[in-house]
C-alpha positions, 0 to 999 in steps of 0.5 A: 671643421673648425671654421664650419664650427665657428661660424656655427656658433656666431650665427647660433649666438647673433639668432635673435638679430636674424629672426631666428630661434634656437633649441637645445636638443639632446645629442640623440634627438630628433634634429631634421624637424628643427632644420625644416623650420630654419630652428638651429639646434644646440647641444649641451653635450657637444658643449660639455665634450668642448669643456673636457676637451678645453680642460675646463671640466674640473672647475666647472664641475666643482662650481656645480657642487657648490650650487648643490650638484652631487659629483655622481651626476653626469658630468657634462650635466654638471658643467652645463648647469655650471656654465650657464650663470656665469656664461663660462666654457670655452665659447663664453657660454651657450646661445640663449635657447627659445626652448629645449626639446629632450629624447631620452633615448641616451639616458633619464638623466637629460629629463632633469637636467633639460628641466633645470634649463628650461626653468633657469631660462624661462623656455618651453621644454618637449620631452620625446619619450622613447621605449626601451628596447629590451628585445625589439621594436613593437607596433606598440611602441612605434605608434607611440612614438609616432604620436609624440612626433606629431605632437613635437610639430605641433610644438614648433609651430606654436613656439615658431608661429608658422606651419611644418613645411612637409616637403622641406621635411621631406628634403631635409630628411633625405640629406640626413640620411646622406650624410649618415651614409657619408658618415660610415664610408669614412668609418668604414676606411678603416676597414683597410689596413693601415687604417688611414683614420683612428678612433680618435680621429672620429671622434673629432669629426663627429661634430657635424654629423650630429650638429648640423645632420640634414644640412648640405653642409655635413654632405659637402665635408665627409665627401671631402674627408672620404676621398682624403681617406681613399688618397691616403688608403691608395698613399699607404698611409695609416693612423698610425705609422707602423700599425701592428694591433688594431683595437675597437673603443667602447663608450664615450671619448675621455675627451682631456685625454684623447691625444694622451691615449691616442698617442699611448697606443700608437707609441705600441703600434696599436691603432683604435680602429673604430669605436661604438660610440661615433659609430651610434649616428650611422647605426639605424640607417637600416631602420629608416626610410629616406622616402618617409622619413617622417613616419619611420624615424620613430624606429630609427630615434628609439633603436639607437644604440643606448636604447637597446638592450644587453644582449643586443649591444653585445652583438653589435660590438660583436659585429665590429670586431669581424667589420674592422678586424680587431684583436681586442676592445677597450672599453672606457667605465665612464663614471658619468654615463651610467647607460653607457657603462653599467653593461660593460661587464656583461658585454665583456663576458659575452664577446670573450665566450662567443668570439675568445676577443680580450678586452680591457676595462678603464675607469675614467670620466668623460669630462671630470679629469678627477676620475682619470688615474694616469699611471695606473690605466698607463700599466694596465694599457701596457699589460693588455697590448702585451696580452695582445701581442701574445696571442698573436705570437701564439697565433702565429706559432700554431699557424707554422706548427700547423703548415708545418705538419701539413707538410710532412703529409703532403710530403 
């Protein structure tokens, strides 16, 4: 991964000796167009998980305030903006963009902040509207969204200077949905118990399913990473060595503290087994024609998972607790990502009454380590896994109790 990345990078910062262009896109936008026309995408977003994950955030936040920021902004926003005077962040700044293209099927916030760079560099910037889908997708809606695709190919061949090559369109389409296919087998092995992989392992190996997605690249790793995930399932080897509680993860990683929390759950031998967010690149795979790609991705990029309504999310996670088994959720209040975090509560309340699953809330940021209070999501980490505990021994004793009778019956 690291290497893949690597190179990634040094051929996105060395594009204009190539004959190459890039484009930043939002981590929820429309990326197969970009690979049809030799274009490499950039994400903002994947460069502000890297500052958080590199414990850069803090600083790069602060310098953003001072450029007149407000702290409430998005966080990764505010250490891109940051970065981008003084090329800071853990790659020495992003690759120069020859323009931006912006889908706010993730939140409204990436409508400003793509502004803001699109000025600051002098670029052109496309804006894909998508709906929000409160209750489904409407024939008006995908008409609408159909349009503006063609209109954003109409915008790469202008800032390109060459014709959208369909039946390249078509190929790239097809691996794209490979690779999300990939992608869920290897989500998908944590069905098994031990689970060979964690939440937080995922969250690590996203990377190419969002950066490089309709490449050969993506198809050739997770076919990799799945059969380690088969040999470790046939090894006996889990996540976590003495897996006991398995638990699904809601909203973006605290990614300066990942290997914190990860290793304060396994030190109770709970395994996060999946999560909502990794899981969002794989979830409109029954949306989208491999075949015609082209005209369905308009449903598929409009009913992702921040673009659908309450209810709905409700459900999905719902659908996760059966799929993977869990006994709880742990859902991260991310002070950045308002899409995100303002329906936890309802979802919460939702799951507890249909399906009796416990959940606890953390307040943190994603990037921002001012947000995080590390003794106190500590005890409240502590008291849940002991409410988990406790109702599998309740579980367990009503369980007996009721063998128990079922005995004298029989006897």
């Amino acid at each position: 991964m690291k290497e893949i990345m690597t190179l990634y990078y040094i051929d996105a910062k060395t594009a204009g000796q190539n004959g190459k262009k890039v484009a930043w896109i939002t981590s929820g936008g429309p990326v197969e167009p970009l690979i049809t026309m030799d274009v490499i995408p950039v994400y903002p977003e994947n460069h502000g998980a890297m500052i958080g994950a590199g414990k850069m955030g803090t600083d790069l936040c602060e310098k953003s305030e001072i450029m007149g920021y407000a702290r409430d902004l998005c966080s990764y926003a505010r250490a891109d903006i940051a970065c981008s005077p003084v090329n800071g962040g853990p790659i020495g700044g992003l690759p120069r963009p020859d323009m931006l293209i912006c889908c706010n099927n993730i939140c409204g916030t990436v409508l400003k902040w793509y502004e803001i760079q699109a000025r600051y560099y002098g670029v052109p910037l496309f804006i894909l509207d998508t709906p929000f889908c409160h209750t489904g997708f409407s024939d008006e809606a995908r008409k609408y969204v159909r349009k503006q695709i063609a209109e954003y190919i109409e915008f790469l061949e202008c800032a390109c200077g060459k014709k959208f090559d369909h039946d390249r369109m078509k190929e790239v389409g097809k691996l794209s949905i490979r690779g999300q296919r990939l992608w869920q087998a290897v989500l998908d092995t944590a069905r098994h118990k031990p689970s060979p992989l964690s939440a937080f392992d995922a969250f690590f190996h996203l990377a190419l399913i969002v950066t490089l997605r309709g490449t050969q690249q993506v198809i050739d790793y997770y076919t990799m990473l799945l059969n380690e995930m088969n040999e470790r399932i046939k090894s006996g080897i889990g996540a976590v060595a003495k897996e006991e509680n398995r638990l699904l993860w809601d909203n973006i990683p605290v990614w300066y503290r990942t290997k914190w929390l990860s290793e304060k759950f396994a030190s109770h031998n709970t395994c996060l087994v999946a999560d909502t967010y990794t899981s969002a690149w794989c979830g409109t795979l029954k949306y989208i024609d491999e075949n015609d790609f082209l005209e369905t991705m308009a449903e598929g990029y409009t009913r992702i998972y921040l673009n659908i309504g309450v209810d709905q999310m409700a459900e999905e996670v719902m659908q996760m607790v059966d799929r993977y088994d869990v006994a709880g959720i742990v859902m991260h209040s991310n002070r950045s990502c308002k899409p995100y975090s303002f329906g936890q509560y309802d979802i919460q309340r939702i799951v507890q009454e249909k399906m009796g699953i416990s959940s606890l809330i953390i307040e943190a940021d994603m990037v921002d380590e001012r947000s995080f209070a590390e003794s106190q999501i500590e005890t409240r980490i502590e008291a849940f896994i002991e409410v988990i505990k406790g109702r599998k021994a309740g579980s367990l004793n009503r369980a007996r109790c009721d063998n128990r009778k079922l005995t004298r019956r029989t006897g």
